[in-house]
N, C-alpha and C positions, 0 to 999 in steps of 0.2 A: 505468357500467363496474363489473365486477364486483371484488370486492376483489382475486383472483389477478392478473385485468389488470393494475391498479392497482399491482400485487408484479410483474410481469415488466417495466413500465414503469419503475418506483423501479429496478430491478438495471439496467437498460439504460441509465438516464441516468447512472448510477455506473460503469458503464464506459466513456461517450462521457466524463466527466468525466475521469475519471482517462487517456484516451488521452491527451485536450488535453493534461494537466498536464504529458506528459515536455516538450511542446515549451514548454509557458508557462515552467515553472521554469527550462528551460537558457537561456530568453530573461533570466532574470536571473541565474543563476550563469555564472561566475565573476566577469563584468565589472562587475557594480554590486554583488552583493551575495555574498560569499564563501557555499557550504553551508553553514557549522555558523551561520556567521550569520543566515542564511534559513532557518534551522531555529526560532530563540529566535522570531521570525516567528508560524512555525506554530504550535507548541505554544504560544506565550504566549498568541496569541490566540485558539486553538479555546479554552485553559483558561477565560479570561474567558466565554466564547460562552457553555459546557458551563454554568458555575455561576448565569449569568445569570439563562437558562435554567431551571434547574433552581428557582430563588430563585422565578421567578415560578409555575411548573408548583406548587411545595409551598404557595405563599399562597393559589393560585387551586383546591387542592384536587385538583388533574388527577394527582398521581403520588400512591402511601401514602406515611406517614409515618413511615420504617426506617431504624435503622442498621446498618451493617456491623459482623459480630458480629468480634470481636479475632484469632480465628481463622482467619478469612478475608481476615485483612491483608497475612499474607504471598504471598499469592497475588494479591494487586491490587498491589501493587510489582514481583513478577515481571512479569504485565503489563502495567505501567506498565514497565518492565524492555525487555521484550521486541517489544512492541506500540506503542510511542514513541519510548525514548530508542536503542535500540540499530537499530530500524528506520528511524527520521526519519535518525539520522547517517550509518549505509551507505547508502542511499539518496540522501541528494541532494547527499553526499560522490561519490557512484559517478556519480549521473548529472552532475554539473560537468565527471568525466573525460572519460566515453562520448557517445553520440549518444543521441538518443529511441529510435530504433524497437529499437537491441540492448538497454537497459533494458526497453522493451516486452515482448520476446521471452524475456527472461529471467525476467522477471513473472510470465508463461504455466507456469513450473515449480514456482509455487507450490502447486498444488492436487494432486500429486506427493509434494512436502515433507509437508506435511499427511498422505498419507495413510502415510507412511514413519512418521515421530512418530506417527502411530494405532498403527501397528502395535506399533511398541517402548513406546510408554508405557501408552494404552490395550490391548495384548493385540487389535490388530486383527487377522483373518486375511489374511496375502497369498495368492493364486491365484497360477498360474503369467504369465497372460496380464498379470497387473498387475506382475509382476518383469521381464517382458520390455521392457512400456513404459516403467518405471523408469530402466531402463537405455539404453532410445533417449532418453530426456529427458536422463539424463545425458550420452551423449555428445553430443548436438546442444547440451547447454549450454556443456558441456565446448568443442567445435568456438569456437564463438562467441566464448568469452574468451578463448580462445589465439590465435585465428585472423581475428576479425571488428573488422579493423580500418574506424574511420569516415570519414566524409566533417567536412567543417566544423572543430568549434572541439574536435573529441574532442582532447585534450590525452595525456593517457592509458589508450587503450580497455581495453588487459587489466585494468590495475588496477581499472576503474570499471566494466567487468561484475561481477569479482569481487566489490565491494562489494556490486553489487544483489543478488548471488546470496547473499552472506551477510544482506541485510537481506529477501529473501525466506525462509530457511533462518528469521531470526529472528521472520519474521513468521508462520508455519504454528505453530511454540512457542505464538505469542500467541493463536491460534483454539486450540489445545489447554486453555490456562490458563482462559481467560476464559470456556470453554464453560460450568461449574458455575456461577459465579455472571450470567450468562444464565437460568439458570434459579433459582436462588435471590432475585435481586433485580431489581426494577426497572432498567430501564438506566441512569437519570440521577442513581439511587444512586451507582453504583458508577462510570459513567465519568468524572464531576468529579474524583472522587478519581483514577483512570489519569491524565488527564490533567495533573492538578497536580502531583503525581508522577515523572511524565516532563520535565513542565517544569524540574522543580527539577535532572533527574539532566542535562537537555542543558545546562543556564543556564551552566555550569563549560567546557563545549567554543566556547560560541558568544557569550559574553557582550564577551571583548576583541574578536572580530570586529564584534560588531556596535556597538560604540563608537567601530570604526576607518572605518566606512560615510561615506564622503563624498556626506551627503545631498543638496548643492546642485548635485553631477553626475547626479544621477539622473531620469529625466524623467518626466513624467506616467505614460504608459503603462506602465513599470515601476512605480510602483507602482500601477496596475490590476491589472497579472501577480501580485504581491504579494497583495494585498484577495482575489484571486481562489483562489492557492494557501490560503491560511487560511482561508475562508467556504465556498466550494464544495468544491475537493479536500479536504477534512477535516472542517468542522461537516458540511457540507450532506451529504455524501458518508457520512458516519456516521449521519444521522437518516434518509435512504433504504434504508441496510444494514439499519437496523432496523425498519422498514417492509417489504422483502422478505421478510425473516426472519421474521416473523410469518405468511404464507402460504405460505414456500416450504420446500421442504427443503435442508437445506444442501448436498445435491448439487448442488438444481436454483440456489442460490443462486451457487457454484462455476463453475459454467458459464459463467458471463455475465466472468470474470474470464478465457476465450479472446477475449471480441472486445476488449481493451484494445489489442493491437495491433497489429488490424485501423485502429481509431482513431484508433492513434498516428500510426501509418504514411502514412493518407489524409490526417492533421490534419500531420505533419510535411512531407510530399511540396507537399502543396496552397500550405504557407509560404514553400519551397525548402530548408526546413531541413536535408533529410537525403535519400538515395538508395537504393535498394536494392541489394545485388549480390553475386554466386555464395553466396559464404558465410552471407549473414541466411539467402538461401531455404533451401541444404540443411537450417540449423541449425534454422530452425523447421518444415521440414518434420519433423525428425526426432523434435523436443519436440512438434509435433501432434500424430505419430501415436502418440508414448508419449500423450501425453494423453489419447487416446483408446481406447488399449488400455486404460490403470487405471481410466476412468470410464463402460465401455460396461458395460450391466443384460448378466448371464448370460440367454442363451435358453432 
C-alpha cells in the first residue's frame, strides 16, 4: 500500500474514532463521571502517553535532539491554551448537556472556523462563494442550538451545542497557532509540552470532581469507555493526524472531519442512543452545503 493510502486510511480511522467518541463519552458523562472530571482523564493520561513516548523515541535515536527556543513558548501555552484546556472543557462540558449526533454536526463547522481565522489572522482571501457558505454554516448552526432539541439524557441542548460550537471556534485558533511550530519542530517536541500544559490549566476545573468520583459504582465497561476516550480519541487519534499530515494536504486532511457525523450518527442510532429529526437534517443540510461552497477547488 502506497504511503497516500496509508494517509487517507490514518484520516478515515480518525474520524470513525472520533464519531464513536460522542456516543462512548455521553455513555460516561454525567452519570459516573462528571466533564471537567473526565477531562483531568484525558489530558492526564494522553500527557503521560505523549512524554512516554517521546522518552523512548529520544533514547532510541528516532526523533533529533531539540529544544524549544524561549521565543516560541508563548505560542505552545496559547496552544496548550486553545487546543486543550479551553477545547477538552467546552466540549465534553457541552457534550454531557447535548446528544452525540447535534455535537457531531456542530463539529462539521469547524473547517469553516478555520478558514474565517485564516482570513483575519493570516490575511487569507475570502471569494464570494466562501462568504455565502459561511453564512449557510452559520445559520444551519445557529438553527441547531436554538432549535435542536434532543432525544435521551440531553439535560440542556442549547447550552451544550453552544459549548461545542465555542470549543470548535477554539479549536480552528489551535490549527492556526500550532501550524509554525509544525514546521519548525518535530511533533514530539513540542506536543509533551501542549500537552502538559493543558493538563496543568484543566487540573483547577476538574481535580475536586474527580476526587468526588464514586469509584466502587462504576462498572467495568465504563472504564473501557474511559481507557478508550484517552488511548484512542486523543494519543492514537493525534499519531494518525500526524501520519496524514505528512502526505496530505490540509485541505485534503479537513475533509475527512465531514464524515464524523456520518459515524456518529450510524454509531449512535445503531446503540439507540439518539434519533434523527426535522431540525438535525435541515441544520446539517444547511452546514453541508456551506461546507461545501468554502472548500470546493475554483474551475
Amino acid at each position: 500500500m502506497s504511503k497516500r493510502n496509508l494517509a487517507l486510511l490514518a484520516a478515515t480511522f480518525v474520524s470513525i474514532i472520533y464519531g464513536m467518541t460522542f456516543t462512548i463519552a455521553k455513555d460516561v458523562m454525567p452519570q459516573y463521571v462528571d466533564a471537567y472530571g473526565f477531562i483531568v482523564f484525558r489530558a492526564g493520561g494522553s500527557t503521560i502517553l505523549f512524554w512516554l513516548i517521546w522518552v523512548v523515541l529520544k533514547f532510541s535515536g528516532k526523533i533529533p535532539s531539540e529544544k524549544i527556543s524561549r521565543a516560541d513558548f508563548p505560542r505552545v501555552i496559547a496552544a496548550a491554551f486553545f487546543g486543550i484546556a479551553l477545547n477538552m472543557l467546552c466540549f465534553f462540558k457541552g457534550l454531557s448537556l447535548t446528544s452525540p449526533i447535534s455535537a457531531a454536526v456542530i463539529m462539521v463547522s469547524t473547517p469553516m472556523i478555520v478558514l474565517v481565522l485564516s482570513a483575519i489572522i493570516l490575511k487569507e482571501r475570502l471569494r464570494k462563494r466562501m462568504i455565502t457558505g459561511l453564512l449557510l454554516g452559520l445559520i444551519g448552526t445557529t438553527f441547531l442550538i436554538l432549535y435542536g432539541k434532543s432525544v435521551g439524557n440531553a439535560t440542556n441542548a442549547g447550552l451544550g451545542n453552544l459549548l461545542v460550537l465555542i470549543n470548535a471556534i477554539s479549536y480552528g485558533f489551535y490549527l492556526i497557532i500550532v501550524k509554525k511550530l509544525m514546521h519548525t519542530y518535530n511533533a514530539f517536541t513540542f506536543v509533551k509540552w501542549i500537552y502538559l500544559i493543558g493538563f496543568l490549566m484543566v487540573l483547577p476545573f476538574g481535580w475536586d470532581v474527580f476526587q468526588t468520583v464514586n469509584w466502587a459504582v462504576v462498572p467495568m465497561p465504563v472504564f473501557w469507555k474511559i481507557g478508550f476516550v484517552v488511548f484512542f480519541s486523543t494519543f492514537l487519534n493525534y499519531l494518525l493526524n500526524l501520519l496524514s499530515m505528512k502526505e496530505l494536504s490540509p485541505t485534503t486532511v479537513a475533509v475527512f472531519v465531514y464524515l464524523q457525523p456520518l459515524f456518529a450518527t450510524i454509531f449512535a442510532i445503531g446503540l439507540g442512543k439518539d434519533e434523527l429529526n426535522g431540525v438535525k437534517i435541515i441544520s446539517a443540510a444547511l452546514i453541508f452545503s456551506g461546507v461545501y461552497l468554502v472548500t470546493m477547488k475554483k474551475s
